[in-house]
Steps between C-alpha positions, in 0.01 A plus 500: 500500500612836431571761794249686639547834726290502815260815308446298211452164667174691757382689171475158313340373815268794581119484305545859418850553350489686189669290213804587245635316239801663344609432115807594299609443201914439393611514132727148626541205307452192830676794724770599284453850330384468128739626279312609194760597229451796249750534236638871522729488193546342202783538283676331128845359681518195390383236755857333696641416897362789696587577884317753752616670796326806682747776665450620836367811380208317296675490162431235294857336352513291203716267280444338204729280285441481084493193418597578155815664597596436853458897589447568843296792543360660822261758607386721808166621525478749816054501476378150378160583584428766253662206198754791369860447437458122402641549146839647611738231525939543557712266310749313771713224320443211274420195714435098531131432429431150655554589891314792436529800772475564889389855604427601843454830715480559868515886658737691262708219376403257169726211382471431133607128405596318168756270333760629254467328146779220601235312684685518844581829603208636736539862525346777681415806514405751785323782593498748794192738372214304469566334160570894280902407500658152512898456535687299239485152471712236722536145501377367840542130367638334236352150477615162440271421212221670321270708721140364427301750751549847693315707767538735791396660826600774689439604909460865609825495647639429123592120665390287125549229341593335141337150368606341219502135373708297306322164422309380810655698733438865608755665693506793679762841511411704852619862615389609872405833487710700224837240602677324230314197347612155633560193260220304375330233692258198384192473582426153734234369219484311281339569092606323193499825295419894580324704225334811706605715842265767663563692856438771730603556845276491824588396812766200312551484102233327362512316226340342147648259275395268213690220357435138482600235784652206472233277410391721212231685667482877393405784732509789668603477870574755799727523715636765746919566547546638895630808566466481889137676466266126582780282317884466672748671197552280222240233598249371187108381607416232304366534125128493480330495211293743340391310193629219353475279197569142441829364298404449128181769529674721279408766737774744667561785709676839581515719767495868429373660783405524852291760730353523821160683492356424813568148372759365360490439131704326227489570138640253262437340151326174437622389126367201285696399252279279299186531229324787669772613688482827693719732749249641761609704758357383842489638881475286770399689837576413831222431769372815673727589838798250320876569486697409209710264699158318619502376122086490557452554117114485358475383140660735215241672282562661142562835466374619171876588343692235270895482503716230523680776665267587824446821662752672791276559830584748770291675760489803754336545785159674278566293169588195317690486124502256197691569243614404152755701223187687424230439753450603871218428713405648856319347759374693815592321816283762708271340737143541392174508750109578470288498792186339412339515836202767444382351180480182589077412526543086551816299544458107568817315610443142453857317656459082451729307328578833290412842585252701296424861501161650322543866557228763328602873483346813425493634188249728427678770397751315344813526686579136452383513136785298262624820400563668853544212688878458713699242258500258750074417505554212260602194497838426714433781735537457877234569747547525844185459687513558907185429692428715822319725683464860663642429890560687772864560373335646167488248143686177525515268293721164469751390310213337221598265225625628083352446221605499118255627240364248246247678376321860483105550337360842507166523518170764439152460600317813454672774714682242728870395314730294705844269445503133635836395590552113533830405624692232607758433828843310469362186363293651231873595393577137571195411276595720198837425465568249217828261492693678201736093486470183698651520811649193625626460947675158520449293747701586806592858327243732728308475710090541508533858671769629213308377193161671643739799556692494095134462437397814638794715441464460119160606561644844679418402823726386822391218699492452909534166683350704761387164738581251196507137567795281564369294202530842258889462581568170492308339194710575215308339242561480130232774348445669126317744417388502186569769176099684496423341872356808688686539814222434761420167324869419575470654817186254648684193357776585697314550805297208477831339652519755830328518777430869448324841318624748264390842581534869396644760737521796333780469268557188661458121474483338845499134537390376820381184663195481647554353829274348708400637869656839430397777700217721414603857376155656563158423687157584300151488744640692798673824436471466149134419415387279251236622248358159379676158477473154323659216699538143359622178549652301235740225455863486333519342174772246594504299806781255345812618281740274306802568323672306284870630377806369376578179685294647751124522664352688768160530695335678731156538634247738719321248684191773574504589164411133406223467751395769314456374163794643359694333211833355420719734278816352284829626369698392298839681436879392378651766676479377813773208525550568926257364706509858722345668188279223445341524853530899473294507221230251606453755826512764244187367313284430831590870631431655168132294506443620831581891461299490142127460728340817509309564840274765385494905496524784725363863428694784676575785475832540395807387669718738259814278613401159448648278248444169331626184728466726814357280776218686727262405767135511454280478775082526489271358800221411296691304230696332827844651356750587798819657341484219214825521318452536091756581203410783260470338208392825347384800552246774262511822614235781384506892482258698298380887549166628390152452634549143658876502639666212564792390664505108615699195459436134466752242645499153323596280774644155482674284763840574714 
């Protein structure tokens, strides 16, 4: 249950309490901010390797290569907002094209990266003005073999770094502060070949690299280098990947950028190389509240630009950059809110299995109209929705659940226009995500808790094993989810195996066991009264469970249950090859028969902080109910203005 202040807890419990339901609105895409790019200049360069750095003082720096030619040619552009100065571009030096370029800016210093045309020589050049003069060229590195990739970053303190890669390996060339630069040291994994190198600096140097590994497998991967920030100096995180494709697919990767815009997010190009082939520039996002270095990646999406080349990415604290030779794109990374309170006339929350929001709005003189509407009232906008009332301390309200938009319908009947807004909680995000490819766990590879959890995050959402079961850790089972298999179908076959319940939080996914002979959170029929209520009795489904695995069988049974009239229930399942997760799962099945009863109903009004799974007490003379312990199965909540107000809330109850 969520908290409640002592104000709001006697409001909710007082007959006369005036209600509140506050609503706002977020232009976020599951939490993160939407980033919806407009293109702010278009030029005739032709299209080549790009890179994108913005100065301390808000100029936007770019580089370009010619592919045609090798000429490296950058460009300063003090007011990228208004899209003027994009066409004036200063010749530097002739250049290698393959490893392409690494630009990066921090305070008044920028660090301007390339190879010579030998192949080996990585050279750099410097800045101390925010990108309008760079120093001549030096040679920071001269490699063993042919330099396949390039990229830098750069701290306030002008501490950076160099990457490059020569076959598989990228190493790395490190100054601290404005010192000399130290020799090069490999990175501690492992890639059969490197094609692509993106970076920026925050907190530690993070990193992006495609390639292929060692079985063939082609990808783009990240991976953070320490500076001492959350990673000890020199230390590499593990690769995780970003996208990948199998050996013999014909599809590969590059890197060619990477951002954070209140996510992280990599840009890179997915190439096919066959009948139909294509070069599509993608960006994967990171999940809302994610660090690079979390490597919590949601799928990649398209980004409406072709070039085998890709796009350079940068980002400031206001605004986020794409750009190509002769493109740039800005993105707003301001944070965008609309209170929706005083037009809201009816909201119903509806939180079960998945949440669902019907909200209806004024709209009669057309201030939510599709022309003058906020950008976010569509489909994918967030809606925060927090249940309350007027107390002695003044309006409070709880925490209350979010909800994504899936779908907007204005309406007119004779002088009364409204908008309905129907919208979905975490799960309805769970529900509408698609697999893009199979995805195959072997057996022994994760466990239950980090499938449901890859699941999720690909879906943009984080997940909580806030009171998870022992069994959601320790069954590692062998699981695939299918290429077109929506992700809550994959989801329920997943937990068919635990013992417990996928919920939304917020931007949230808890999953938590529901234990028997917990502890009430909250009492309904003394200080809380209880409007009406429907009380039945009813038996479990399953009063006998057996499980058959590999080499293995199980059983349990609920002895009541059967002198009920309950039935047997039968698994079979080649996962299970101990006889521990045999006789886990055959509990499992009883428990889940037993917590599926529903007990009946209970109108209230509403408890503003209670949640699905809470546990309360429900006591009623007449019905013979002292402080009878039921789970919240689920809960409908009601508010409408007009001439018939309402503000109430039916609890679904089932057993503890």
């Amino acid at each position: 249950m969520r908290a409640l202040t002592p104000t709001l807890r006697a409001a909710q419990q007082s007959a006369s309490a005036e209600p509140y339901l506050r609503v706002r609105l977020f232009d976020r895409d599951a939490g993160a901010i939407r980033l919806r790019w407009q293109r702010i200049h278009e030029g005739a360069e032709p299209d080549g390797p790009c890179a994108l750095a913005v100065a301390g003082d808000g100029a936007l720096l770019r580089a370009r290569i010619d592919p045609a030619t090798g000429a490296l040619s950058r460009q300063r552009v003090s007011d990228p907002a208004t899209g003027v100065g994009f066409d004036a571009w200063t010749a530097v030096a002739t250049v290698a094209l393959a490893p392409r370029l690494g630009l990066a800016a921090s305070g008044s210093r920028a660090i301007l990266v390339s190879v010579r045309t030998d192949g080996v020589r990585v050279e750099l050049r410097e800045s101390a003005d925010s990108g309008a003069r760079f120093g001549a060229a030096r040679t920071v590195v001269t490699a063993a073999s042919a330099v396949t990739a390039v990229a830098a970053a750069i701290a306030g303190d002008g501490s950076a770094t160099v990457l490059y890669a020569s076959g598989g390996t990228v190493y790395a060339v490190r100054r601290q502060g404005l010192g000399e630069w130290a020799a090069p040291v490999a990175w501690s994994r492992s890639l059969a070949t490197v094609c692509g190198l993106a970076a920026y600096f925050e907190v530690d140097c993070n990193v992006l690299v495609s390639g292929t590994a060692a079985d063939g497998t082609a990808g783009v991967w990240s991976t953070v280098l320490g500076s001492g920030g959350g990673q000890p100096p020199g230390h590499w995180l593990p690769l995780v990947a970003v996208a990948s494709a199998a050996a013999g697919s014909s599809i590969s990767y590059l890197a060619s950028g990477l951002l954070r815009a209140d996510a992280p997010q990599s840009v890179f190009v997915e190439s096919y190389g066959e009948t139909g082939g294509y070069d599509r520039v993608e960006i994967a996002a990171g999940v809302a509240g994610s660090l690079h270095g979390g490597g919590e990646w949601r799928d990649p999406r398209p980004f409406a630009h072709a070039s085998q080349y890709g796009l350079g990415a940068a980002a400031s604290s206001a605004a986020a950059w794409l750009a190509s030779p002769n493109t740039v794109w800005r993105a707003s990374v301001a944070h965008v809110e609309h209170e929706l309170t005083d037009d809201v006339l009816e909201a119903v929350i509806d939180q079960r299995e998945q949440g669902r929001l019907r909200l209806t709005l004024r709209n009669e003189d057309g201030r939510h109209a599709d022309s003058r509407a906020p950008l976010a009232l569509a489909a994918g906008g967030e809606l925060w929705v927090q249940p309350g009332y007027r107390s002695a301390a003044g309006i409070e309200t709880s925490e209350g659940p979010r909800f994504w938009i899936a779908a907007v319908r204005r309406r007119r009947s004779g002088s009364t226009a409204t908008v309905e807004v129907d919208a979905v909680d975490g799960l309805g995000l769970i529900e509408a995500w698609v697999a893009p490819e199979q995805l195959v766990w072997e057996a022994g590879q994760r466990s239950a808790i980090e499938i449901l959890a890859a699941i999720a995050r690909r879906a943009g959402l984080r997940l909580t094993a806030r009171g998870a079961s022992a069994e959601s850790g320790l069954l590692r089972p062998a699981f695939t989810v299918r290429a077109g298999e929506r992700g809550a179908t994959a989801v329920r076959r997943l937990l068919r195996a635990l013992p417990d319940r996928l919920r939304s939080d917020g931007r949230l996914l808890v999953v938590s066991e529901p234990v028997a002979g917990a502890a009430a959170d909250y009492a309904y029929g003394t200080d809380h009264a209880i409007l009406a209520h429907a009380i039945e009795a009813g038996r479990p489904a399953a009063g006998w469970a057996r499980v058959f695995g590999s080499g293995v069988f199980a059983e349990a049974t609920d002895e009541a249950a059967i002198a009920e009239g309950a039935g047997a229930v039968i698994a079979v399942d080649e996962n299970l090859g101990a006889q521990d997760r045999a006789a886990a799962r055959a509990g499992t099945l009883l428990r889940q028969s037993r917590v599926a009863v529903e007990r009946g109903e209970l109108l209230v009004r509403p408890n503003v902080a209670q949640e699905p799974g809470d546990i309360v007490a429900v006591s009623d003379a007449a019905a013979g109910l002292d402080a009878v312990p039921f789970r919240v199965a689920g809960l409908r909540l009601r508010f409408s203005r007009g001439a018939r107000p309402r503000y109430e809330q039916t609890l679904t109850l089932g057993e503890v």
